[in-house]
C-alpha positions in Angstrom: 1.6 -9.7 -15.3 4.9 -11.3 -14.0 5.5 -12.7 -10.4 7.9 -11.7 -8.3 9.7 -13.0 -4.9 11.9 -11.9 -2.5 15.6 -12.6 -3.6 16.8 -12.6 0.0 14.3 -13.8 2.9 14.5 -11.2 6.3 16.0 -8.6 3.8 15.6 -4.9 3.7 13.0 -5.2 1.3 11.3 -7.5 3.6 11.2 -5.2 6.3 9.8 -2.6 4.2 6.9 -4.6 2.5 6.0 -5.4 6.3 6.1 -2.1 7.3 3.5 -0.7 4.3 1.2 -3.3 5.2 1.0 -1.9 8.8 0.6 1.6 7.5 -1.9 0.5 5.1 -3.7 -1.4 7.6 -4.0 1.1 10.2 -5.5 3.4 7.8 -8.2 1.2 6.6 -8.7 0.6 10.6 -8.8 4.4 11.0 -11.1 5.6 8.2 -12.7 2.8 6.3 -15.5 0.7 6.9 -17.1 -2.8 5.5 -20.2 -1.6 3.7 -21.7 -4.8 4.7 -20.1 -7.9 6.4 -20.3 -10.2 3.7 -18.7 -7.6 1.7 -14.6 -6.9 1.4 -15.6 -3.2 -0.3 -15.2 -0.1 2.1 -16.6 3.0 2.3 -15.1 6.0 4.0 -16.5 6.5 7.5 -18.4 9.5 7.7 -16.6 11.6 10.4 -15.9 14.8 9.0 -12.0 14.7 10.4 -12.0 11.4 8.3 -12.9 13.3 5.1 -10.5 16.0 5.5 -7.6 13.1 6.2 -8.7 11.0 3.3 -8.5 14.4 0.8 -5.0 15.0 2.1 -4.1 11.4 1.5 -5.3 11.5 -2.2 -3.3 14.8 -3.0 0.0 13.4 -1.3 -1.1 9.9 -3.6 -1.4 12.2 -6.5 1.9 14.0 -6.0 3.9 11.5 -4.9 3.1 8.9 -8.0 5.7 9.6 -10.5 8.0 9.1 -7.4 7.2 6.4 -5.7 6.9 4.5 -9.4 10.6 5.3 -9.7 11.2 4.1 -6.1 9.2 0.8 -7.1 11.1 0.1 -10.1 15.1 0.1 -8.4 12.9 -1.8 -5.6 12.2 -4.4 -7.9 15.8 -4.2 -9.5 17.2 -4.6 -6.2 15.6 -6.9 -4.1 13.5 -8.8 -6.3 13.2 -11.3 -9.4 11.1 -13.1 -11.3 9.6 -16.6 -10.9 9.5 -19.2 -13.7 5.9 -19.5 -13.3 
């Protein structure tokens, strides 16, 4: 797999990748939970709102795939580029 960096520090793609990690976490914070504490696997909490969330979050994943692959790839064209390593 190739590594990639940032081609320019406190750029827009900076701001974005900081951005999905705040979504991401507050999801995981929302509706996932440790299935032991030695453990970094989760489990969906058991709520029944948090089931119904978590089945409309996989069929916008599912739709939204062939998209956001797109949106990855002139991501990576644009603000990224590979290391030597």
């Amino acid at each position: 797999m190739d590594k990639y960096k940032l081609k320019a520090p406190n750029s827009l793609g900076e701001n974005i990748s900081k951005r999905y990690k705040k979504i991401e976490q507050t999801f995981i914070d929302n509706f996932l939970e440790k299935k032991d504490e030695n453990s970094n696997d989760y489990r969906l909490k058991s709520s029944k709102l948090s089931q119904k969330v978590v089945g409309v979050y996989k069929k916008i994943e599912n739709g939204t795939t062939s998209t956001y692959k797109k949106i990855e790839d002139k991501f990576v064209d644009m603000f990224l580029e590979k290391t030597s390593s």
